[in-house]
PyMOL Python script that loads the backbone (N, CA, C, O; Angstrom):
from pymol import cmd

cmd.read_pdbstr("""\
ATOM      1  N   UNK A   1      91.470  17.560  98.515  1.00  0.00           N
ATOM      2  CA  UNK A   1      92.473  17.745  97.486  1.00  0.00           C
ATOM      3  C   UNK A   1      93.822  17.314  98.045  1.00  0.00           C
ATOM      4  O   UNK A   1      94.092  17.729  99.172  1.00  0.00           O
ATOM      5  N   UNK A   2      94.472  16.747  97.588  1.00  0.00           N
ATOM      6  CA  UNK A   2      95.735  16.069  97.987  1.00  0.00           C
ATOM      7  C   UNK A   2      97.047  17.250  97.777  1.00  0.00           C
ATOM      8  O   UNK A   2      97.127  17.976  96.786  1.00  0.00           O
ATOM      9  N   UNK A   3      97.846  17.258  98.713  1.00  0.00           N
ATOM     10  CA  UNK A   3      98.320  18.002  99.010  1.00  0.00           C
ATOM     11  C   UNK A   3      99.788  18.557  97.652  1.00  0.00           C
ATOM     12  O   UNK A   3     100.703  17.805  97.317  1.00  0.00           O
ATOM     13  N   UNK A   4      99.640  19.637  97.258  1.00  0.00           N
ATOM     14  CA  UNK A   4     100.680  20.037  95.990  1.00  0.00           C
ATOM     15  C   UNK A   4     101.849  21.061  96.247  1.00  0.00           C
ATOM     16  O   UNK A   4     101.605  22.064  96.919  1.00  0.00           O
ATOM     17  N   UNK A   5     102.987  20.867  95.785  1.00  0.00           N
ATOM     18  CA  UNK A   5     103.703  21.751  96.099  1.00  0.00           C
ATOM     19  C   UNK A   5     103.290  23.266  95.433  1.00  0.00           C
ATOM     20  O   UNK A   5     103.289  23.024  94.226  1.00  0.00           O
ATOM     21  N   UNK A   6     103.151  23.839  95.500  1.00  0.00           N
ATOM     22  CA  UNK A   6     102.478  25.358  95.690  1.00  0.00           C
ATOM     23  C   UNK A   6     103.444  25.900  94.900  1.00  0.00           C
ATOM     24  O   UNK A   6     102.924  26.608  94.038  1.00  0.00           O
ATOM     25  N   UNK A   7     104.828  25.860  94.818  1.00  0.00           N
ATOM     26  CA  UNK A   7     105.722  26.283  94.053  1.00  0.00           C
ATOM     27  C   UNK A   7     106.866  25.321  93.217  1.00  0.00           C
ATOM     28  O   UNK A   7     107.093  24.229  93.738  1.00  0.00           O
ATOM     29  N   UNK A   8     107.571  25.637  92.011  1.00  0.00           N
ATOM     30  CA  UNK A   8     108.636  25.021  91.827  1.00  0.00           C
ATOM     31  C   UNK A   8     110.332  26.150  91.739  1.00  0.00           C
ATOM     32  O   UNK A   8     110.254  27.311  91.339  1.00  0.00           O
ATOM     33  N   UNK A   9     111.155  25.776  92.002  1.00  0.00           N
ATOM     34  CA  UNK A   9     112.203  26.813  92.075  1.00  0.00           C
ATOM     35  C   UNK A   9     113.144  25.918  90.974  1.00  0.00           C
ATOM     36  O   UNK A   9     113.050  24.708  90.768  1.00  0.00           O
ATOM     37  N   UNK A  10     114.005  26.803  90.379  1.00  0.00           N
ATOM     38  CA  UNK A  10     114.808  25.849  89.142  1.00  0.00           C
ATOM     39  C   UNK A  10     115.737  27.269  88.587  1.00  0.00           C
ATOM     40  O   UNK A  10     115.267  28.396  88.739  1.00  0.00           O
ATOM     41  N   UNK A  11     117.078  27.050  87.944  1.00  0.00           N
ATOM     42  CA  UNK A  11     118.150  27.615  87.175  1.00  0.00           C
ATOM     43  C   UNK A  11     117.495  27.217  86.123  1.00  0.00           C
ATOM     44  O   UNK A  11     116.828  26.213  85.873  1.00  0.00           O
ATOM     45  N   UNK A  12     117.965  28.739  85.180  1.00  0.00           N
ATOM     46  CA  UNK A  12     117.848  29.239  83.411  1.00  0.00           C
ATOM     47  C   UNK A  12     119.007  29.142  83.366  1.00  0.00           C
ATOM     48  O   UNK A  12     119.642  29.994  83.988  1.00  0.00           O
ATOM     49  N   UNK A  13     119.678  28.201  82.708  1.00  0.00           N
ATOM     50  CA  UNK A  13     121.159  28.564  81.883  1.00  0.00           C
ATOM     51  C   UNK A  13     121.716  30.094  81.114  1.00  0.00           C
ATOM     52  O   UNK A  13     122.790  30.587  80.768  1.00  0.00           O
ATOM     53  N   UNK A  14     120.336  30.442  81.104  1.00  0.00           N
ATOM     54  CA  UNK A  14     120.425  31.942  80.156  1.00  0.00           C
ATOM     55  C   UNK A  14     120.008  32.867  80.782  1.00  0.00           C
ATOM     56  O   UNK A  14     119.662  33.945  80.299  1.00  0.00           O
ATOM     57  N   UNK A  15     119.980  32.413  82.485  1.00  0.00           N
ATOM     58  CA  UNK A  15     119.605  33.630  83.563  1.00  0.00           C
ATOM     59  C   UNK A  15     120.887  33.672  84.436  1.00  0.00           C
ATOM     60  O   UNK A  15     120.819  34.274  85.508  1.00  0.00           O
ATOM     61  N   UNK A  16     122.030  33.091  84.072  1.00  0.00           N
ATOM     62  CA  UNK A  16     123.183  32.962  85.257  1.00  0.00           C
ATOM     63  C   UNK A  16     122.726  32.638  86.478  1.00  0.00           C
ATOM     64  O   UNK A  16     121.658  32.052  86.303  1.00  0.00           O
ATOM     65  N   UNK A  17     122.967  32.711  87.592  1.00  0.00           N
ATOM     66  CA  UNK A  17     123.091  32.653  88.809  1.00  0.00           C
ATOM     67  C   UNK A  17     121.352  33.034  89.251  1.00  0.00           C
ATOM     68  O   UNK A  17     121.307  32.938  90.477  1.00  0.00           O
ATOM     69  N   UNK A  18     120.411  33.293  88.884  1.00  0.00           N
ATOM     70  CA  UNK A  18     119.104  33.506  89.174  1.00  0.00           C
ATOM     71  C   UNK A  18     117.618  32.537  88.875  1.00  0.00           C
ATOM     72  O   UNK A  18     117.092  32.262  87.796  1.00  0.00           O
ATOM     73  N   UNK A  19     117.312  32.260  89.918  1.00  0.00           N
ATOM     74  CA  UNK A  19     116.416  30.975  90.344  1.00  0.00           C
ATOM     75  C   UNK A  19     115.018  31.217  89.651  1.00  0.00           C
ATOM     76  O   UNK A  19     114.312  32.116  90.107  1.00  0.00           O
ATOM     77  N   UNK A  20     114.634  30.573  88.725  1.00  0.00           N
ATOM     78  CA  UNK A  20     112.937  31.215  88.231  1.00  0.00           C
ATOM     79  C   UNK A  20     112.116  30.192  89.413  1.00  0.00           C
ATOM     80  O   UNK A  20     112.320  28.990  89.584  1.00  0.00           O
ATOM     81  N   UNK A  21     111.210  31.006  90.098  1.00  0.00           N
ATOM     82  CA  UNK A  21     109.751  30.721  90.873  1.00  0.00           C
ATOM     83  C   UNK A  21     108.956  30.376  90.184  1.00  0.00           C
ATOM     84  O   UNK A  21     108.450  31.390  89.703  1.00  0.00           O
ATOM     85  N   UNK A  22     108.473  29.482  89.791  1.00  0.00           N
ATOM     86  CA  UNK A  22     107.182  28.943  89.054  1.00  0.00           C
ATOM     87  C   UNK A  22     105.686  28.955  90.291  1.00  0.00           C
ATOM     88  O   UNK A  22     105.353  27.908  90.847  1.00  0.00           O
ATOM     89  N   UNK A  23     105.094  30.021  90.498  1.00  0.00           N
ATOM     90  CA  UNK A  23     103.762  29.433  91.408  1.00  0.00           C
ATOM     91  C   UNK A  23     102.936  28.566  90.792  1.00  0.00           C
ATOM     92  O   UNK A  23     102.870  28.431  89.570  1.00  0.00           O
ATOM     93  N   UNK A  24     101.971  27.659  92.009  1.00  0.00           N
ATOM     94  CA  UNK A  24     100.833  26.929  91.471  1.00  0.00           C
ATOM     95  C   UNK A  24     100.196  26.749  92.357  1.00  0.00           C
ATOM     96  O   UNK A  24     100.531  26.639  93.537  1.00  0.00           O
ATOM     97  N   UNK A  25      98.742  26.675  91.676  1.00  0.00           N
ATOM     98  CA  UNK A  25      97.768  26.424  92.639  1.00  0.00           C
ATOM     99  C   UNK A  25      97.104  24.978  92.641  1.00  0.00           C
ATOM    100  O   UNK A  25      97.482  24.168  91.795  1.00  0.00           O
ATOM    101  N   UNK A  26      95.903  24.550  93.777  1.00  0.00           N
ATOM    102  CA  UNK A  26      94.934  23.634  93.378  1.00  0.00           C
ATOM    103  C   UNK A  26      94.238  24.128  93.014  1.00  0.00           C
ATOM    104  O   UNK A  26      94.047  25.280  93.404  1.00  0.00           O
ATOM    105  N   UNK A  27      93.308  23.449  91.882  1.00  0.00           N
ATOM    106  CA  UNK A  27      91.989  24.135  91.286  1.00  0.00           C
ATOM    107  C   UNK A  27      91.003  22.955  90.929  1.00  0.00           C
ATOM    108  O   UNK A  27      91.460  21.866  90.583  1.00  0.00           O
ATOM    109  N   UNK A  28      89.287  23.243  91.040  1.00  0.00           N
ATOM    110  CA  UNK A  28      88.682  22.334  90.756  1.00  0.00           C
ATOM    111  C   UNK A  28      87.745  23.189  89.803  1.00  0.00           C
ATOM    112  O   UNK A  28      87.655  24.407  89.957  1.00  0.00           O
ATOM    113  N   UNK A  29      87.309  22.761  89.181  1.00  0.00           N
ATOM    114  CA  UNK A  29      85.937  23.252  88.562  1.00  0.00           C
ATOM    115  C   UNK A  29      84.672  22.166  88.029  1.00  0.00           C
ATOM    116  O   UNK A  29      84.624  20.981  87.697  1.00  0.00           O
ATOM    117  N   UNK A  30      83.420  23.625  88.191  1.00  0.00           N
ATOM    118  CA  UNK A  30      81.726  22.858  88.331  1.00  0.00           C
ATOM    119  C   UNK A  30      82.025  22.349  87.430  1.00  0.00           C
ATOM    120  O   UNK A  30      82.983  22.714  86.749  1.00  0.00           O
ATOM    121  N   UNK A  31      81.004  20.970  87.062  1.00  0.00           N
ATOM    122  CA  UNK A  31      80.745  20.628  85.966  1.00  0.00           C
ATOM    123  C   UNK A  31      79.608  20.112  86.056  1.00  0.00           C
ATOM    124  O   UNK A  31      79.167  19.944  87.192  1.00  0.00           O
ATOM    125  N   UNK A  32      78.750  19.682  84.833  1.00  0.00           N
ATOM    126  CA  UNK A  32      77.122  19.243  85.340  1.00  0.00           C
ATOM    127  C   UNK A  32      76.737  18.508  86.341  1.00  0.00           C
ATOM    128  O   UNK A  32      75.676  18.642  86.950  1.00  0.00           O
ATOM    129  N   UNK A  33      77.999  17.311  86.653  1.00  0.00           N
ATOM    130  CA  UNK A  33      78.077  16.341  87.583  1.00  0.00           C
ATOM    131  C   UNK A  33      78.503  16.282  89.163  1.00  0.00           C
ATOM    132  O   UNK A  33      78.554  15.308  89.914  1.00  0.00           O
ATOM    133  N   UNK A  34      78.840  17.899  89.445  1.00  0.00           N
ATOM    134  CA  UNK A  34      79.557  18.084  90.828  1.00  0.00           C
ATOM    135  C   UNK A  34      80.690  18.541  90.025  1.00  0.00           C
ATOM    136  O   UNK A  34      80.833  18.773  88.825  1.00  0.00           O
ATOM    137  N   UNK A  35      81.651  18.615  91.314  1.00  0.00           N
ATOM    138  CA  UNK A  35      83.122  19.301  90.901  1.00  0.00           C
ATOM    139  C   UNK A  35      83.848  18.611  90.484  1.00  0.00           C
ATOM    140  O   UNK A  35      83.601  17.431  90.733  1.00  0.00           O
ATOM    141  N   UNK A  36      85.206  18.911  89.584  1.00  0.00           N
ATOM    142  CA  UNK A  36      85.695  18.213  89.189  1.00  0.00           C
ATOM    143  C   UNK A  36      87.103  17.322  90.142  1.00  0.00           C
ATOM    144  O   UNK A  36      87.408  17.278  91.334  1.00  0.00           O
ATOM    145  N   UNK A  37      87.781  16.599  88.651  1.00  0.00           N
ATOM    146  CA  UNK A  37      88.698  16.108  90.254  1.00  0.00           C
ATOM    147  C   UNK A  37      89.997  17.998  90.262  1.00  0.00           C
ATOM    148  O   UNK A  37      90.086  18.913  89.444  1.00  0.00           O
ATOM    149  N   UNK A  38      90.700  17.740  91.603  1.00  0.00           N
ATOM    150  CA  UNK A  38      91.911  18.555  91.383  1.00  0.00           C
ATOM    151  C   UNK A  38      92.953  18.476  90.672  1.00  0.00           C
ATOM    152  O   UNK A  38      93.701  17.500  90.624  1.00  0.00           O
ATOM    153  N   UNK A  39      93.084  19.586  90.020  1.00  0.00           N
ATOM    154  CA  UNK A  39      94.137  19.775  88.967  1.00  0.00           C
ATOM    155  C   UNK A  39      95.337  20.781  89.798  1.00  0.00           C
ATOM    156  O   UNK A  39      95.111  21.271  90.904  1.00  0.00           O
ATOM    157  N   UNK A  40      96.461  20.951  89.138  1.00  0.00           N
ATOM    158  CA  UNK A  40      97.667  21.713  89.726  1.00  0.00           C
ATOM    159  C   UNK A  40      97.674  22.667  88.534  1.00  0.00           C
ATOM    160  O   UNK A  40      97.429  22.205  87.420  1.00  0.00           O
ATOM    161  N   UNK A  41      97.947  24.018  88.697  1.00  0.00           N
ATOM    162  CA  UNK A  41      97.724  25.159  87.658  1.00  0.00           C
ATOM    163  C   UNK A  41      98.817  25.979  88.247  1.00  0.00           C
ATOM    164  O   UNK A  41      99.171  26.016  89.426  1.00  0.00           O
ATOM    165  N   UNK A  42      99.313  26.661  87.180  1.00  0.00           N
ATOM    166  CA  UNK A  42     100.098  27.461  87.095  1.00  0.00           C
ATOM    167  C   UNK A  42      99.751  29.199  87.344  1.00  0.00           C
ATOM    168  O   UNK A  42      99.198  29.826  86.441  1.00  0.00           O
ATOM    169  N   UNK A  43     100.071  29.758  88.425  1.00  0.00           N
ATOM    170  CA  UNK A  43      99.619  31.333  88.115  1.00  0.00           C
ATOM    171  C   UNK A  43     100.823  31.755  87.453  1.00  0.00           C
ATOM    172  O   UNK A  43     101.985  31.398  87.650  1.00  0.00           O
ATOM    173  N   UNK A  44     100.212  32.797  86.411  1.00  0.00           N
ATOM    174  CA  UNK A  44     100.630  33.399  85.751  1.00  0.00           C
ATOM    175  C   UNK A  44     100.300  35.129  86.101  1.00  0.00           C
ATOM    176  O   UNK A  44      99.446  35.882  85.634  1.00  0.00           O
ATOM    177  N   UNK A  45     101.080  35.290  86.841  1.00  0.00           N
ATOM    178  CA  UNK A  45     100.444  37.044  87.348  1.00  0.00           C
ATOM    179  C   UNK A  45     100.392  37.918  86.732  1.00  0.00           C
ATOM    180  O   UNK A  45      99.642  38.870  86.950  1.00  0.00           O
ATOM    181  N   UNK A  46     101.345  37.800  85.604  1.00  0.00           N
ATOM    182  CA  UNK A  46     101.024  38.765  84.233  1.00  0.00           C
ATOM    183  C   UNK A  46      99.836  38.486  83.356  1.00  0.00           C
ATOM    184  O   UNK A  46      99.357  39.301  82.568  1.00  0.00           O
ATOM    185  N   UNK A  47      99.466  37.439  83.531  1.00  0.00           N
ATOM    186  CA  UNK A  47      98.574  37.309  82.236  1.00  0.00           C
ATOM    187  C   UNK A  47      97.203  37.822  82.414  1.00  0.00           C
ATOM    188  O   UNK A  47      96.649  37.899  83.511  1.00  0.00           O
ATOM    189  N   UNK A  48      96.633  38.199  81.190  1.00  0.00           N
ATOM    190  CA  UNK A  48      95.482  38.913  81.342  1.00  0.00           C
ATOM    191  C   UNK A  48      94.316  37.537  80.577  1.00  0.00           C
ATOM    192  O   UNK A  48      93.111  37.754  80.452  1.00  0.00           O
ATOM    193  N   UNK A  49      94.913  36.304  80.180  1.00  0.00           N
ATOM    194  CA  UNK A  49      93.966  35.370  79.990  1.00  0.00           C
ATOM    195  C   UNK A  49      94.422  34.239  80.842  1.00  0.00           C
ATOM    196  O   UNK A  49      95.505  34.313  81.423  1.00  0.00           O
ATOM    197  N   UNK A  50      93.625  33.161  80.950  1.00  0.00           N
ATOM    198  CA  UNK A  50      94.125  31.999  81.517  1.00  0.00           C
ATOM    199  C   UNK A  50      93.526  30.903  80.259  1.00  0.00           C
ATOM    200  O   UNK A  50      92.518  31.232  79.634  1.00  0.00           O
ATOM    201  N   UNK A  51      94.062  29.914  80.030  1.00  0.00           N
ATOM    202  CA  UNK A  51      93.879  29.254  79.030  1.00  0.00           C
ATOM    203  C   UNK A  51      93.971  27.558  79.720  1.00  0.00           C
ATOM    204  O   UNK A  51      94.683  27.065  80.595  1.00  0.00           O
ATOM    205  N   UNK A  52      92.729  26.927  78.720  1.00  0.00           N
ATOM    206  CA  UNK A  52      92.583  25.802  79.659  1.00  0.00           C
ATOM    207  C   UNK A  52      92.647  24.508  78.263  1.00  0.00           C
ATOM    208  O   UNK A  52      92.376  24.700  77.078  1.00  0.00           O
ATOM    209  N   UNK A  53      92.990  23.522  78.772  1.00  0.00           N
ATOM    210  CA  UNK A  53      92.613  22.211  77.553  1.00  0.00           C
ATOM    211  C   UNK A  53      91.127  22.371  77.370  1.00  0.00           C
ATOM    212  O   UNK A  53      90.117  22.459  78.069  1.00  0.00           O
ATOM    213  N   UNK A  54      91.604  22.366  75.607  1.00  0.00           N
ATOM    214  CA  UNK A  54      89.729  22.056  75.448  1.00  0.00           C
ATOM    215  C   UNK A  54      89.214  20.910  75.325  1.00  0.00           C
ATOM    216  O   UNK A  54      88.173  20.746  74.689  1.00  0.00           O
ATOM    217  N   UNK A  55      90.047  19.651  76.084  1.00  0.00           N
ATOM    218  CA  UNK A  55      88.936  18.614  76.987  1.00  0.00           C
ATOM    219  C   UNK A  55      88.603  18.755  78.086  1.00  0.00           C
ATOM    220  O   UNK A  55      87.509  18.290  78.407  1.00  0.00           O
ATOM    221  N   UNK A  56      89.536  19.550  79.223  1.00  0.00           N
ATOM    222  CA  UNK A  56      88.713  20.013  80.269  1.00  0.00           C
ATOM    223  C   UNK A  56      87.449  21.110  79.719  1.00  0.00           C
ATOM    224  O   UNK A  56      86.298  20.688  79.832  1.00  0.00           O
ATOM    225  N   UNK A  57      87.613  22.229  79.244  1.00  0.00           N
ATOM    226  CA  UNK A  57      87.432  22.935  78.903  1.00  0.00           C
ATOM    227  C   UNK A  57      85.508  22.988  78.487  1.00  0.00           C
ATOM    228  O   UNK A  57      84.777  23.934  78.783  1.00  0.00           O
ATOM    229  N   UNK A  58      85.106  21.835  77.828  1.00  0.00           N
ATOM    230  CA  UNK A  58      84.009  20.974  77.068  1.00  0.00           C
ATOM    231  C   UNK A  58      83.676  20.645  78.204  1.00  0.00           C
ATOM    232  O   UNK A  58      82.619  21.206  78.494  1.00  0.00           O
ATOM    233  N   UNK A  59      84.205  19.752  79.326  1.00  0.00           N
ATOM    234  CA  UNK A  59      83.639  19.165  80.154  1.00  0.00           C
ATOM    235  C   UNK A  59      83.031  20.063  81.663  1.00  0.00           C
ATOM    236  O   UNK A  59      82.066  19.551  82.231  1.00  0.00           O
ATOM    237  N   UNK A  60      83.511  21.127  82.143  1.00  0.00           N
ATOM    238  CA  UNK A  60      83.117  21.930  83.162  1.00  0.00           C
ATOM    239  C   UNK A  60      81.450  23.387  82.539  1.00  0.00           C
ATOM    240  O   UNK A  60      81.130  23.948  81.491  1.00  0.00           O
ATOM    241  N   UNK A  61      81.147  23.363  83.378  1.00  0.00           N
ATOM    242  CA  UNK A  61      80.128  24.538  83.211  1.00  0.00           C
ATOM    243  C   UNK A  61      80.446  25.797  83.212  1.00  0.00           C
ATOM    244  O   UNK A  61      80.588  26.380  84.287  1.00  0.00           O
ATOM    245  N   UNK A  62      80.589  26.349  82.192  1.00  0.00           N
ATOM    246  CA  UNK A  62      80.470  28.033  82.132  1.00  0.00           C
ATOM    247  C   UNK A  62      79.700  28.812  81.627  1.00  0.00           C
ATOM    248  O   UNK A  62      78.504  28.555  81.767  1.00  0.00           O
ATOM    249  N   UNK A  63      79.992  29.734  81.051  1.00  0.00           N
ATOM    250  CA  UNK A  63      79.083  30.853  80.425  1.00  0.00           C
ATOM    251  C   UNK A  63      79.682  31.802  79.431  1.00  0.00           C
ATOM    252  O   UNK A  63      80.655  32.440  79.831  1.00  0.00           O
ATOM    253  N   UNK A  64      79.323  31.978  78.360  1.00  0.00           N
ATOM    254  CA  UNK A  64      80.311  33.076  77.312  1.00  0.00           C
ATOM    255  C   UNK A  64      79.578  34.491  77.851  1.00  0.00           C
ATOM    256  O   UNK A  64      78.377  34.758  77.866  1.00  0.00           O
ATOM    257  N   UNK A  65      81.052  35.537  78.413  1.00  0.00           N
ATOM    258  CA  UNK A  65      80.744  36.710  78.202  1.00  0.00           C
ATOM    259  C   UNK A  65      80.877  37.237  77.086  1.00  0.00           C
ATOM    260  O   UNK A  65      79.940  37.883  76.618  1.00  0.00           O
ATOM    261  N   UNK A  66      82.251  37.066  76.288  1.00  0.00           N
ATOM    262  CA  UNK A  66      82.208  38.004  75.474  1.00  0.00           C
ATOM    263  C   UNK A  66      83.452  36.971  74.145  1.00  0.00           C
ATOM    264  O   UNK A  66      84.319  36.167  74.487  1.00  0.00           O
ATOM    265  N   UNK A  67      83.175  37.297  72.994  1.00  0.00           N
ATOM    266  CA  UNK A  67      83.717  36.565  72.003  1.00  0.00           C
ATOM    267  C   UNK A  67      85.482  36.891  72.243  1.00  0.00           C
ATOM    268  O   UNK A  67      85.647  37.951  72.849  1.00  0.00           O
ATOM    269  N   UNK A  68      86.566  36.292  71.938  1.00  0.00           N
ATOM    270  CA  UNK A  68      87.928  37.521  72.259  1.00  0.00           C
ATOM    271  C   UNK A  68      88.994  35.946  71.706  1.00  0.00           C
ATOM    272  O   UNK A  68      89.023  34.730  71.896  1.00  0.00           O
ATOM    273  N   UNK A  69      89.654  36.904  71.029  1.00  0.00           N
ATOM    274  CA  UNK A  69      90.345  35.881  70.609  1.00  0.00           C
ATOM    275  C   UNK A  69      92.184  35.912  71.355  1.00  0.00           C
ATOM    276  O   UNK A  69      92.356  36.993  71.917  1.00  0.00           O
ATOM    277  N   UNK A  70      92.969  35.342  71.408  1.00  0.00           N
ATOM    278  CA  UNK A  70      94.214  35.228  71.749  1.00  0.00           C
ATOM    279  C   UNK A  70      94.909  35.106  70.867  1.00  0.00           C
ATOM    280  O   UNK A  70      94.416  34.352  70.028  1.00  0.00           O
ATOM    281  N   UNK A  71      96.175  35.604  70.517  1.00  0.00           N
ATOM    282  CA  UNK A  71      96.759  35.082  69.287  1.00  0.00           C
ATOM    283  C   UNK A  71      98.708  34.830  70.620  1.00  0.00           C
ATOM    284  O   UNK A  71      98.580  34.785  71.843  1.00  0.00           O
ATOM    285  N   UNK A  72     100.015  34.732  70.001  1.00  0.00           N
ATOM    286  CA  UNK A  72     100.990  34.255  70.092  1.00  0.00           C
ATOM    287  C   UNK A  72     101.659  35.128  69.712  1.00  0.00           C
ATOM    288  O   UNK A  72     101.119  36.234  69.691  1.00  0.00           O
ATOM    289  N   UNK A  73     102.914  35.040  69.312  1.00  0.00           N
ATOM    290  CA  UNK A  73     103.828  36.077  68.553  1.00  0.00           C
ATOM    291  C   UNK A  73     103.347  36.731  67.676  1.00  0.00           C
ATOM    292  O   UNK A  73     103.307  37.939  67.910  1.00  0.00           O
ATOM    293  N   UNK A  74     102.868  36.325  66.520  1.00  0.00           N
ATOM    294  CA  UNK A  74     102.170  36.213  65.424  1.00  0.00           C
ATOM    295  C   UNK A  74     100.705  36.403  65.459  1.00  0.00           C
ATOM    296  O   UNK A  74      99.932  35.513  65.811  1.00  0.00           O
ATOM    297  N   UNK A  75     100.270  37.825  65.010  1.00  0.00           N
ATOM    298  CA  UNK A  75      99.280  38.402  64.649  1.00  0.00           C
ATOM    299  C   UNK A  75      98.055  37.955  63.696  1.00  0.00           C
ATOM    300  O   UNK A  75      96.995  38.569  63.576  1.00  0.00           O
ATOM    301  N   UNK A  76      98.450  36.662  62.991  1.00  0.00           N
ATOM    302  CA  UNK A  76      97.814  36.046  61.763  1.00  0.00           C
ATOM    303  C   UNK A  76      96.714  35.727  62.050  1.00  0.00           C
ATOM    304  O   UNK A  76      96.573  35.452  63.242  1.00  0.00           O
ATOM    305  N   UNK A  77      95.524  35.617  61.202  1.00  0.00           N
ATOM    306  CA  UNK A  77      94.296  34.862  61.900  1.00  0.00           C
ATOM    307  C   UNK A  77      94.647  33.709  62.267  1.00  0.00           C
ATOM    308  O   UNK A  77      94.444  33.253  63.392  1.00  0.00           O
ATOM    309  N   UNK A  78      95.394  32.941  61.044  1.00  0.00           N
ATOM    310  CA  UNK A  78      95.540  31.240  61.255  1.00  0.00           C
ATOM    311  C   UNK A  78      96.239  31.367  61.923  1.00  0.00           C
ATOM    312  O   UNK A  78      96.992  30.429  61.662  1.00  0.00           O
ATOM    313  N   UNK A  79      96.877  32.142  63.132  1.00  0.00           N
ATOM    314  CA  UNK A  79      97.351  31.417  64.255  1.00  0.00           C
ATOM    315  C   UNK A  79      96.517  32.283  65.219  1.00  0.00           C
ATOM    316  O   UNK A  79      97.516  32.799  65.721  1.00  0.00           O
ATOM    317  N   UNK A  80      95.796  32.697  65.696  1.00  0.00           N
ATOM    318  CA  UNK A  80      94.745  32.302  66.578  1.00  0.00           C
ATOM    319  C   UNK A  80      93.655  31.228  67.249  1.00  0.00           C
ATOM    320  O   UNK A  80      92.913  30.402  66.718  1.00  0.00           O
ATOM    321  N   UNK A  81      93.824  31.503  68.299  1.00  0.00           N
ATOM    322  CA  UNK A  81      92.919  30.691  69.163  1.00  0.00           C
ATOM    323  C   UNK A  81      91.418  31.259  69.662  1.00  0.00           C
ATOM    324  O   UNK A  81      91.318  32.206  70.442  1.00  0.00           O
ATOM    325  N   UNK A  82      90.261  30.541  69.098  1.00  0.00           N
ATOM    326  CA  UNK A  82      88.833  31.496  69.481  1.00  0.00           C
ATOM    327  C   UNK A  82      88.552  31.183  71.635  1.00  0.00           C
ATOM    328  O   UNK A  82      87.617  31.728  72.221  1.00  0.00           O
TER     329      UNK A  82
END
""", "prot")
cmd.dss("prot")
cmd.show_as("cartoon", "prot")
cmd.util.cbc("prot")
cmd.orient("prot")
């Protein structure tokens, strides 16, 4: 895997004087064919989902545990994601 900066550091105009840390990782995942190539991903340490493109997404091997949907600000069905 070719080597990634692990972090980004950057000013919020609407944070004054305070630097937001962006972490990231390398990540590969199975797919029927071997692994995939490396991607750069974002941790998100709060989050209780991780959310992926659903063209990667189609293309790697997994398994459904359990049905669960995500929604956004907005509670609506039509703005959910299955």
């Amino acid at each position: 895997m070719a080597r990634v900066n692990f972090f980004d550091s950057f000013k919020d105009e609407s944070l004054s004087d305070y630097n937001i840390i962006r972490l990231k990782c390398g990540v590969q995942f199975q797919t029927s064919e071997g692994w995939s190539q490396p991607y750069s991903a974002i941790i998100d340490t709060g989050a209780h989902t991780s959310v992926l493109p659903l063209s990667l997404w189609k293309s790697i091997t997994h398994r459904k545990i359990k049905d669960y949907k995500i929604y956004g600000l907005s509670k609506k069905e039509e703005c959910s994601l299955k």
